[in-house]
N, CA, C and O atoms as CSV, one atom per row, in Angstrom:
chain,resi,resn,atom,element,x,y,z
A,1,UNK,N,N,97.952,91.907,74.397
A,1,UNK,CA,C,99.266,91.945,73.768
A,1,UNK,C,C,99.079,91.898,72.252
A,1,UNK,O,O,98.269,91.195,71.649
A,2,UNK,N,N,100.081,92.880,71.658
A,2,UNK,CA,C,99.725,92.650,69.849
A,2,UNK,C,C,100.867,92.149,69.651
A,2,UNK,O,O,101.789,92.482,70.397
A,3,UNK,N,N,101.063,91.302,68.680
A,3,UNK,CA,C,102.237,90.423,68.218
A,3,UNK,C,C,101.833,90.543,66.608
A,3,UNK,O,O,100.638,90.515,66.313
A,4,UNK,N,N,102.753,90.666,65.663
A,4,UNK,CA,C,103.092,90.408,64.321
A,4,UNK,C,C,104.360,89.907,64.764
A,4,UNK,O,O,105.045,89.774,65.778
A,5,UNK,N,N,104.349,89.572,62.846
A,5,UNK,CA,C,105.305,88.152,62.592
A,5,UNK,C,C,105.663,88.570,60.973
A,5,UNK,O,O,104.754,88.923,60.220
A,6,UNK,N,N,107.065,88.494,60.524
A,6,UNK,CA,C,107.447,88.052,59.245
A,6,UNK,C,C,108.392,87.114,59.082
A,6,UNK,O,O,109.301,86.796,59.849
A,7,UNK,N,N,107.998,86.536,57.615
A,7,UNK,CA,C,108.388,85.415,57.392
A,7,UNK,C,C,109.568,85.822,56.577
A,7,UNK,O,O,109.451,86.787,55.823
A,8,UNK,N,N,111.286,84.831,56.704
A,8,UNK,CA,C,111.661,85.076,55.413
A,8,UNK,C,C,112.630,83.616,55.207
A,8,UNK,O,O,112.906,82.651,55.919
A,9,UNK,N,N,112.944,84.040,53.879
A,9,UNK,CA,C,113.664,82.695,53.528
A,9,UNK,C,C,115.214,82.671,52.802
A,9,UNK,O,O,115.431,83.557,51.976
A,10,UNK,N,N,116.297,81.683,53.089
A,10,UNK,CA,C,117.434,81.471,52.702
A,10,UNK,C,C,117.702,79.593,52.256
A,10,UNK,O,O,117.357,78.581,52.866
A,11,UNK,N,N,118.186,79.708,51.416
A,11,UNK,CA,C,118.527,78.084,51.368
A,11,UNK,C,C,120.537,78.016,51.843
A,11,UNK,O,O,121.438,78.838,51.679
A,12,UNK,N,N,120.510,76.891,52.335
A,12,UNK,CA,C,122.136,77.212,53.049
A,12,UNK,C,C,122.524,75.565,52.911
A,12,UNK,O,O,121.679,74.796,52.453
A,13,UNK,N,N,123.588,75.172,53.251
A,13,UNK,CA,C,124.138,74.273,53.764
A,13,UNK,C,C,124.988,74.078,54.976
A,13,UNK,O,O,125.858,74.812,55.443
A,14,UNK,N,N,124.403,72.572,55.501
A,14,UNK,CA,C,125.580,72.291,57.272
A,14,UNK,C,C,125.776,70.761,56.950
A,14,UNK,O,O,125.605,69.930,56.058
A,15,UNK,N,N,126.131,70.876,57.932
A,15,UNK,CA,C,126.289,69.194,58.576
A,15,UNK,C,C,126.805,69.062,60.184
A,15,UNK,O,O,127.802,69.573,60.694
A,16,UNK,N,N,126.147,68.508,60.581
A,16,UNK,CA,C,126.186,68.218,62.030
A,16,UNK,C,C,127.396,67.220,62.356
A,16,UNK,O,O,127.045,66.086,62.682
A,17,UNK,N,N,128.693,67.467,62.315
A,17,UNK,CA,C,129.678,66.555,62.552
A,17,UNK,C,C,130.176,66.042,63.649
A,17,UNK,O,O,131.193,65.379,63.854
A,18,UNK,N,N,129.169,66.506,64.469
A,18,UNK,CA,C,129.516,66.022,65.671
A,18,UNK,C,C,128.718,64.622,66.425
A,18,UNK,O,O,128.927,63.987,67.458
A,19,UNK,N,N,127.576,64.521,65.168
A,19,UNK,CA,C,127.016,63.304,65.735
A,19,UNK,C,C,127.923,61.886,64.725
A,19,UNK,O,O,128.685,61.846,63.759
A,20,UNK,N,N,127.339,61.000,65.557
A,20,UNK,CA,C,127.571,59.896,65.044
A,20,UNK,C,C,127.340,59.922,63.411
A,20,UNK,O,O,126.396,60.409,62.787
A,21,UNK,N,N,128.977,58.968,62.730
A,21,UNK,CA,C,128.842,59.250,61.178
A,21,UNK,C,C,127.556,58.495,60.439
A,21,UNK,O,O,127.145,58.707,59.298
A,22,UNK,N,N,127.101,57.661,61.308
A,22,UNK,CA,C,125.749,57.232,60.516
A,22,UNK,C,C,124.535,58.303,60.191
A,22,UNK,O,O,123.922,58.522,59.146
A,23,UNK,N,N,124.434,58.894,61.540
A,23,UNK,CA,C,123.266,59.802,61.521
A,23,UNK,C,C,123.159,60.212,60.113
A,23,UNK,O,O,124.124,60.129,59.353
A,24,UNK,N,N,122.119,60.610,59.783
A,24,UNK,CA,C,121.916,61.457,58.046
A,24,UNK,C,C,122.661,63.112,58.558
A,24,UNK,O,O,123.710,63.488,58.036
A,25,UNK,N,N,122.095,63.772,59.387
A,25,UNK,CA,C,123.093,65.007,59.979
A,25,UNK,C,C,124.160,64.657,59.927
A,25,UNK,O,O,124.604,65.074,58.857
A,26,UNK,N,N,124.848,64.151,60.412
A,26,UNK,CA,C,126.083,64.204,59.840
A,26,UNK,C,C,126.910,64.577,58.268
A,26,UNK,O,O,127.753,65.431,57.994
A,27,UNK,N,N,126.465,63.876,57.714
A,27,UNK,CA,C,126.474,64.556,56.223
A,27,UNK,C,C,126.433,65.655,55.801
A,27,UNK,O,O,125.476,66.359,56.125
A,28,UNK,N,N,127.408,66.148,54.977
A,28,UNK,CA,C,126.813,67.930,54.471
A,28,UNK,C,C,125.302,67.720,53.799
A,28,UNK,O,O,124.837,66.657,53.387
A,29,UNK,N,N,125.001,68.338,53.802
A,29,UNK,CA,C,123.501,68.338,53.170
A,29,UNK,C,C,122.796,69.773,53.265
A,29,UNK,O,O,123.628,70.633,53.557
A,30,UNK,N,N,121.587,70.245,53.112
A,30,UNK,CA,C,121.160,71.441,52.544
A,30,UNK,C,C,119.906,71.466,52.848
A,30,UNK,O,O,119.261,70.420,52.928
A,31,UNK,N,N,119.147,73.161,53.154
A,31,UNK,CA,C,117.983,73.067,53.316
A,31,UNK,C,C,117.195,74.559,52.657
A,31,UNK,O,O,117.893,75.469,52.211
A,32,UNK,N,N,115.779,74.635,52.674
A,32,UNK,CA,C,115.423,76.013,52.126
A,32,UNK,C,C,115.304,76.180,53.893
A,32,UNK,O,O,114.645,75.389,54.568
A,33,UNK,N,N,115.756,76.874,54.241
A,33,UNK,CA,C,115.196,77.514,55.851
A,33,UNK,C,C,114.131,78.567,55.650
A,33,UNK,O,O,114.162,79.436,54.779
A,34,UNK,N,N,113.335,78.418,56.412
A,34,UNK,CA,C,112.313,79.698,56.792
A,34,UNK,C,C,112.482,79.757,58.090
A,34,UNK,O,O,112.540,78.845,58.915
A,35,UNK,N,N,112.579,81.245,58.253
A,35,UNK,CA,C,112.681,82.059,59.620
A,35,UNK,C,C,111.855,83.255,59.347
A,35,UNK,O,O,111.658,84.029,58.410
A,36,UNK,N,N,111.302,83.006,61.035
A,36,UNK,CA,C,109.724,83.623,61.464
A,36,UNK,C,C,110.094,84.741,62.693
A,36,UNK,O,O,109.871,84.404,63.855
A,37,UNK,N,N,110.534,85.774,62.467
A,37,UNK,CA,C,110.239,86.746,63.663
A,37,UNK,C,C,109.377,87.771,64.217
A,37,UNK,O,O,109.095,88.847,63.689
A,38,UNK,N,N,108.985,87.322,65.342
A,38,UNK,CA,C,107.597,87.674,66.058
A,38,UNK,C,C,108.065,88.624,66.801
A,38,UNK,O,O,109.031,88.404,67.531
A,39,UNK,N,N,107.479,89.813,66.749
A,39,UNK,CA,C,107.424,91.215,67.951
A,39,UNK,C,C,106.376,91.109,68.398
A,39,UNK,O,O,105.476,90.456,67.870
A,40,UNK,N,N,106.252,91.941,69.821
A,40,UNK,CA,C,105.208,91.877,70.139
A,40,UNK,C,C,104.819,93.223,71.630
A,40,UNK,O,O,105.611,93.116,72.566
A,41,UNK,N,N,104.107,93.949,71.740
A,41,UNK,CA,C,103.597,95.368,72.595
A,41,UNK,C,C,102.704,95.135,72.859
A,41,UNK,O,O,101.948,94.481,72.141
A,42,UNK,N,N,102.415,95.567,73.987
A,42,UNK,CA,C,101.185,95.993,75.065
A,42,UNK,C,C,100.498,97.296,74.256
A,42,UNK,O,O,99.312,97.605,74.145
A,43,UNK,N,N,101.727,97.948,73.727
A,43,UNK,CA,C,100.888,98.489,73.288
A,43,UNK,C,C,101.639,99.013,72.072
A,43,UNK,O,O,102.851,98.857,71.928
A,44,UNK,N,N,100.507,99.917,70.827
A,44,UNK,CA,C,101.055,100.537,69.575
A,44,UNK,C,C,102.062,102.053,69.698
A,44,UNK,O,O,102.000,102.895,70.594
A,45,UNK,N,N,102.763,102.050,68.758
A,45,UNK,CA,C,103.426,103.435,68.494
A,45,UNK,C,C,102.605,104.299,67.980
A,45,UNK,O,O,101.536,103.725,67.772
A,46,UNK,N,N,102.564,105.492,67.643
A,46,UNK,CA,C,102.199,106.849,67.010
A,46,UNK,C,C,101.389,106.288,65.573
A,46,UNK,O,O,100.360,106.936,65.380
A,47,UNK,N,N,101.600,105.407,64.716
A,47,UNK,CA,C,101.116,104.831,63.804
A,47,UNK,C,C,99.871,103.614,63.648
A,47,UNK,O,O,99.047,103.478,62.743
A,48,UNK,N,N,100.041,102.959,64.651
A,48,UNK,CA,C,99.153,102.120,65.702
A,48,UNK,C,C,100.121,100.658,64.852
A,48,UNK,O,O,99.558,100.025,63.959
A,49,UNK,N,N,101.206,100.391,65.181
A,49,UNK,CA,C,102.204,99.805,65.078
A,49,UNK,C,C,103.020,99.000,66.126
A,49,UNK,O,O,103.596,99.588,67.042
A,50,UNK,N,N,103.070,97.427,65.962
A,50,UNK,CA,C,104.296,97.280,67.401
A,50,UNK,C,C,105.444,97.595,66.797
A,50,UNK,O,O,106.258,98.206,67.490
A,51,UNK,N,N,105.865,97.226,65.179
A,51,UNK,CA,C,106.504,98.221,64.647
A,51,UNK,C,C,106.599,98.226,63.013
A,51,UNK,O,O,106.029,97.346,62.367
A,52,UNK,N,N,107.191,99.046,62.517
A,52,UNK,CA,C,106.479,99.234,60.829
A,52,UNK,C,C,107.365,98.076,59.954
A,52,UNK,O,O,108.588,98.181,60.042
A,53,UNK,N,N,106.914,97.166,59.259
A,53,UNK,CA,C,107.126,95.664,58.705
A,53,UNK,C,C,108.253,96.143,58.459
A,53,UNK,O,O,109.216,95.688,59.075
A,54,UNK,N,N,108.503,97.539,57.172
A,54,UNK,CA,C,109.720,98.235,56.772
A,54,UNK,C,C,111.171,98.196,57.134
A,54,UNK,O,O,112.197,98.292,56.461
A,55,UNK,N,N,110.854,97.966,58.852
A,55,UNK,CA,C,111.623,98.642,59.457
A,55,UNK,C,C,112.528,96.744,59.924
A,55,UNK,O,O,113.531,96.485,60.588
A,56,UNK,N,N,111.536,95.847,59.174
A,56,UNK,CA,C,112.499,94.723,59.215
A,56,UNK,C,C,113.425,93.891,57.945
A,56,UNK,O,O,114.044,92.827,57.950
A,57,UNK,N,N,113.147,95.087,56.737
A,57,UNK,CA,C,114.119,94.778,55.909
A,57,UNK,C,C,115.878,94.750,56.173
A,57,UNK,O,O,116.726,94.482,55.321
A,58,UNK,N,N,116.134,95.149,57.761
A,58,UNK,CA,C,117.600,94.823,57.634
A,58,UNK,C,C,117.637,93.628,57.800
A,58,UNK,O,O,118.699,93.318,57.260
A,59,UNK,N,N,116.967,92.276,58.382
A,59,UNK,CA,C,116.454,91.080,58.263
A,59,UNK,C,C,116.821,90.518,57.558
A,59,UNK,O,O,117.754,89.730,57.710
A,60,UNK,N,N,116.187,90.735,56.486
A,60,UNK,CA,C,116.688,90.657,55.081
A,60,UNK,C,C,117.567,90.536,54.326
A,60,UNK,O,O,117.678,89.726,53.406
A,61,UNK,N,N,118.205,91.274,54.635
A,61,UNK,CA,C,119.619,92.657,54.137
A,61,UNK,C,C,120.862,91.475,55.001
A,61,UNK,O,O,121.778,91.026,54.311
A,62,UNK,N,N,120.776,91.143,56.239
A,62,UNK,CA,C,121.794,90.579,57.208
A,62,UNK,C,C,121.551,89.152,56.256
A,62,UNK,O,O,122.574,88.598,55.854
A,63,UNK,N,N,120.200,88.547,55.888
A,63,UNK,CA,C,119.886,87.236,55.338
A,63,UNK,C,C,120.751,87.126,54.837
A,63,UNK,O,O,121.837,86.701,55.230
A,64,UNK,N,N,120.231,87.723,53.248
A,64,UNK,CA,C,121.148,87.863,51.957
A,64,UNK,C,C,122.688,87.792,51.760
A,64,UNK,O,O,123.361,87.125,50.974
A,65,UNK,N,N,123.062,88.760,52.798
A,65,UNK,CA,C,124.590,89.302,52.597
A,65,UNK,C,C,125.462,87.951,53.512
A,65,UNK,O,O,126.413,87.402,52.956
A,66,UNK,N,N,125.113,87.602,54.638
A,66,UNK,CA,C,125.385,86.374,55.385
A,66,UNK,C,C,124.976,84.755,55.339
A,66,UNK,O,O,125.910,84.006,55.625
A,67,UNK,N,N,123.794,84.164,55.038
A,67,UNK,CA,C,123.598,83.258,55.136
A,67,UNK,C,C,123.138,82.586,53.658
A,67,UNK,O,O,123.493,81.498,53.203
A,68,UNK,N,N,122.276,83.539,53.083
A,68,UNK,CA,C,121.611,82.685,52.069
A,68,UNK,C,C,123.062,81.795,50.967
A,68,UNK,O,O,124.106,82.288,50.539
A,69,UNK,N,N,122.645,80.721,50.856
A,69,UNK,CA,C,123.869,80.091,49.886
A,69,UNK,C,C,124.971,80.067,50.513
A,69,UNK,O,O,125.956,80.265,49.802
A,70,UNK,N,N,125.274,79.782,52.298
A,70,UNK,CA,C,126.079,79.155,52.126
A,70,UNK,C,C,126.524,78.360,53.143
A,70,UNK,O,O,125.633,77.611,53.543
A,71,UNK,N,N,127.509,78.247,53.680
A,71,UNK,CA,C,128.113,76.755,54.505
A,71,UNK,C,C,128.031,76.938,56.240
A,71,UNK,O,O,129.127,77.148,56.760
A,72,UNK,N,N,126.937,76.884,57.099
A,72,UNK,CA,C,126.288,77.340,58.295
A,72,UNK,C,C,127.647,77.322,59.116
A,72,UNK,O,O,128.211,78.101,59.885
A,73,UNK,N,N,127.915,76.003,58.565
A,73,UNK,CA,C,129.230,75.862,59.713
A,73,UNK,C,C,130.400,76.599,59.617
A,73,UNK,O,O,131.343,76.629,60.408
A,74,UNK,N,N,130.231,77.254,58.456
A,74,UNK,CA,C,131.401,78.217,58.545
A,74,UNK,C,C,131.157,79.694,58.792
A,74,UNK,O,O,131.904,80.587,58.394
A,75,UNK,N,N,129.288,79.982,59.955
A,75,UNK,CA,C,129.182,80.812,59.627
A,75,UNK,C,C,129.118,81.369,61.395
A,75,UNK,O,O,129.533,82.342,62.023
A,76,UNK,N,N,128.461,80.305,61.653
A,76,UNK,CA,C,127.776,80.091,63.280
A,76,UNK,C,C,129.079,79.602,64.140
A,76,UNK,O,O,129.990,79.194,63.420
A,77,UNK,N,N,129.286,79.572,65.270
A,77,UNK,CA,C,129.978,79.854,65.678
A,77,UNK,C,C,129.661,78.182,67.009
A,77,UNK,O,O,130.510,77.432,67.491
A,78,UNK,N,N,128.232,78.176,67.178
A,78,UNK,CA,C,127.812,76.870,67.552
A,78,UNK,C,C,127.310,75.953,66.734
A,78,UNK,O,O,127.496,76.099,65.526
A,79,UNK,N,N,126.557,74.801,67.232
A,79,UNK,CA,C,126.207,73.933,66.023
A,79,UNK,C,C,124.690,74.222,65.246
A,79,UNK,O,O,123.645,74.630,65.753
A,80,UNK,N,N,124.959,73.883,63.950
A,80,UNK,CA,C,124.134,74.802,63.176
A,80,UNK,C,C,122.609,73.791,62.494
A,80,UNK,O,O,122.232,73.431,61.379
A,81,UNK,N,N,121.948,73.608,64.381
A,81,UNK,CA,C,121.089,73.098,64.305
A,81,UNK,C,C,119.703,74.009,64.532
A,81,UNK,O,O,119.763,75.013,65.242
A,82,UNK,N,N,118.744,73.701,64.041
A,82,UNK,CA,C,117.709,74.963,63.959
A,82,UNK,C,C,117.408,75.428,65.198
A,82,UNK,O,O,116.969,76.578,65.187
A,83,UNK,N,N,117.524,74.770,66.552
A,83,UNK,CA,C,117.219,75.574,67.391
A,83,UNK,C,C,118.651,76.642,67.970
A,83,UNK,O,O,118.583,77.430,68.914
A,84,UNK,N,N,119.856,76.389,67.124
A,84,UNK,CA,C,120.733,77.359,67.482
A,84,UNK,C,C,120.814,78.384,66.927
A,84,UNK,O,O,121.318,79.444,67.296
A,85,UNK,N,N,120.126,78.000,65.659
A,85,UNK,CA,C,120.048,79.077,64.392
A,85,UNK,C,C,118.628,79.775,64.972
A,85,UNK,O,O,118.779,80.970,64.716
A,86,UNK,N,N,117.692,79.653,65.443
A,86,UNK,CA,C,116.689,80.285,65.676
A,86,UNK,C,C,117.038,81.269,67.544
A,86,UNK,O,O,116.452,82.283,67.922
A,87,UNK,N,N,118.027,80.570,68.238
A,87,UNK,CA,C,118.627,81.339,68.778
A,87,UNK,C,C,119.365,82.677,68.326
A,87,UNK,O,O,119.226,83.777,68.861
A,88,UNK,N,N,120.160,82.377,67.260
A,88,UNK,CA,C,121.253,83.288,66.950
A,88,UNK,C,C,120.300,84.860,66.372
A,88,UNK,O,O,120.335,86.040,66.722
A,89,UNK,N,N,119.351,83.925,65.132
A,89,UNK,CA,C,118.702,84.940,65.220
A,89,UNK,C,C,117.352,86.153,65.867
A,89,UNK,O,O,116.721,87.081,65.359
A,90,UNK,N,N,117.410,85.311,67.613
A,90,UNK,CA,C,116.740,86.058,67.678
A,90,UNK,C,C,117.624,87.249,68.609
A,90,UNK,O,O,117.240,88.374,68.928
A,91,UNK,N,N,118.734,86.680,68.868
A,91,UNK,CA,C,119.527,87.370,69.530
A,91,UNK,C,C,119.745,88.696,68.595
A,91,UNK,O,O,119.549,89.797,69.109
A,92,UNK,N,N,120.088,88.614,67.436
A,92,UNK,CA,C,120.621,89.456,66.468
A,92,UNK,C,C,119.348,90.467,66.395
A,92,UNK,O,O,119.586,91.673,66.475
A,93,UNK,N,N,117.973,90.013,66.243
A,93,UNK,CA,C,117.154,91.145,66.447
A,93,UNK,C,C,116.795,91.558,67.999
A,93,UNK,O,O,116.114,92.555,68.240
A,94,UNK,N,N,117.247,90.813,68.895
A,94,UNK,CA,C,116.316,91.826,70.018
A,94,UNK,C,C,117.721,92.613,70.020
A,94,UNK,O,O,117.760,93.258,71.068
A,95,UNK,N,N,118.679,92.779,69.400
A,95,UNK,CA,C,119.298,93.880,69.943
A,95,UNK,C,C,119.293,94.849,68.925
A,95,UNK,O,O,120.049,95.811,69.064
A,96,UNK,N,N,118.461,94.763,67.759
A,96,UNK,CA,C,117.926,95.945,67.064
A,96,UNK,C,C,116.309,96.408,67.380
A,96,UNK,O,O,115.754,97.497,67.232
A,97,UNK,N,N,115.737,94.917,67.947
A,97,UNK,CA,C,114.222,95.647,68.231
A,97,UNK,C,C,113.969,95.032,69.358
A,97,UNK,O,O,113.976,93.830,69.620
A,98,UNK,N,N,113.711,96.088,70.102
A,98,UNK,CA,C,113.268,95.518,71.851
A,98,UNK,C,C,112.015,94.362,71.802
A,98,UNK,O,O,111.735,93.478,72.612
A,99,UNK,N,N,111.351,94.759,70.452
A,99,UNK,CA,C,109.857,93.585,70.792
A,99,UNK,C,C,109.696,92.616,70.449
A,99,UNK,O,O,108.653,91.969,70.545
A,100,UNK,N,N,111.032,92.191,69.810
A,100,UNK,CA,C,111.483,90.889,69.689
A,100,UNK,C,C,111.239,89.774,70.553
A,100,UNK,O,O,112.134,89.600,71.379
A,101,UNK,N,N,110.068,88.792,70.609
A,101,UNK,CA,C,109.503,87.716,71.325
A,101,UNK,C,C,109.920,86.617,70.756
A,101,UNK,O,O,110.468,85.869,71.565
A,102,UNK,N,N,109.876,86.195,69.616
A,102,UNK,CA,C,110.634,84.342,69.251
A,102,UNK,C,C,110.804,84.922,67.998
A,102,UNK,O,O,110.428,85.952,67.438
A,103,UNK,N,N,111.637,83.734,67.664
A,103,UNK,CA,C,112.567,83.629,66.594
A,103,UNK,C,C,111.530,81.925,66.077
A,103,UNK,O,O,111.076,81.401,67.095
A,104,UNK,N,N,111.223,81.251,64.961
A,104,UNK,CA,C,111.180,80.237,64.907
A,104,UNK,C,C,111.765,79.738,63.437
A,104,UNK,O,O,111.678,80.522,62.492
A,105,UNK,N,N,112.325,78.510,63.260
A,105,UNK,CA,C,112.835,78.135,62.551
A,105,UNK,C,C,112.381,77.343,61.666
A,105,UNK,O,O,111.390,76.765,62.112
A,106,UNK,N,N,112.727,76.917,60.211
A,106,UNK,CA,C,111.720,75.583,59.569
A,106,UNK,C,C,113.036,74.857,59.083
A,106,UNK,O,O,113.893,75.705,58.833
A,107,UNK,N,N,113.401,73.795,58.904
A,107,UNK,CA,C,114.634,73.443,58.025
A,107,UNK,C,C,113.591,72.254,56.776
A,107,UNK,O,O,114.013,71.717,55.752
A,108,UNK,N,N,112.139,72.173,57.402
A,108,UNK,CA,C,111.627,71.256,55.765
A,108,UNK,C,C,110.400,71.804,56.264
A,108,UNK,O,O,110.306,72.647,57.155
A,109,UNK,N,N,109.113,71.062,55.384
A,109,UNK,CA,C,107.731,71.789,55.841
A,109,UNK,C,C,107.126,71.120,57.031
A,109,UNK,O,O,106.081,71.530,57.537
A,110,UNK,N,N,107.643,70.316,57.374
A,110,UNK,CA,C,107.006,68.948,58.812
A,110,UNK,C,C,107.796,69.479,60.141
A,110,UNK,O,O,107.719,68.784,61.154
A,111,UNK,N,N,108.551,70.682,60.168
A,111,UNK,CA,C,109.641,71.086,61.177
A,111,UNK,C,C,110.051,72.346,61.396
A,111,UNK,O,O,110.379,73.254,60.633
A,112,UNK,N,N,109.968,72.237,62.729
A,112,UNK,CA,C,109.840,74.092,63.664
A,112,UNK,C,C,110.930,73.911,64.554
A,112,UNK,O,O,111.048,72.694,64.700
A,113,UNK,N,N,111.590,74.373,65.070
A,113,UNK,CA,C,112.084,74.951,66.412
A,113,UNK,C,C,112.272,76.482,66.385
A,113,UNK,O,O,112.488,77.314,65.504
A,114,UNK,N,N,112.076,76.503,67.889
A,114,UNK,CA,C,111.587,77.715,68.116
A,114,UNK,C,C,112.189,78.329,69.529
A,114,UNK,O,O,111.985,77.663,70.544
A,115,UNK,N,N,113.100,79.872,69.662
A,115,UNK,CA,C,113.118,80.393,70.414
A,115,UNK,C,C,112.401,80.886,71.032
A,115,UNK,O,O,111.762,81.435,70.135
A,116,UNK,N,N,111.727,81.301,72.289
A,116,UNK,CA,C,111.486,82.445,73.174
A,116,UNK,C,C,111.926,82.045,74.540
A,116,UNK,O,O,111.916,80.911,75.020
A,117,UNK,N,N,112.325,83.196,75.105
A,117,UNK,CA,C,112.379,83.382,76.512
A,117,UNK,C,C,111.433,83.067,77.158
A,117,UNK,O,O,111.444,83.214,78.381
């Protein structure tokens, strides 16, 4: 199996209001997120590609225009904890790229969650 991976990054704000008001989540508060999406083929395309990095600047493009800078909870639709956010987005690419295998999430440098099927 070949698998690549790109990395990209947004800083945003949430708050988890549904937990208890002590929790620190609870609080609005803020993070740099990094999100990691992994494709992955049995086998290469015509280029010897699972597919061309290029071809994940709409990634990017959806980042920028939607998330970077700003308020999760007013963006997501569930709670805008990294393993929902690493859901959402992997949903959003396997339905632009079939070889879409995990989505993983960072909200600091000590912390992952991570989609796959």
């Amino acid at each position: 199996m070949f698998r690549i991976s790109k990395e990209f990054h947004f800083s945003a704000s949430h708050q988890l209001d549904h937990l208890h008001e002590d929790h620190q989540c609870a609080r609005m508060h803020g993070h740099n997120y990094i999100i990691v999406v992994e494709l992955a083929g049995k086998t290469l395309d015509q280029d010897g590609f699972v597919r061309d990095y290029g071809e994940l600047k709409e990634l990017k493009t959806y980042i920028d225009d939607n998330f970077d800078h700003r308020h999760l909870n007013d963006i997501l639709e569930e709670y805008s904890t990294a393993e929902n956010i690493a859901y959402h987005f992997y949903t959003w690419c396997k339905q632009r790229w079939p070889e879409t295998s995990a989505v993983k999430v960072s909200e600091t440098p000590k912390t992952w969650a991570e989609y796959r099927p």
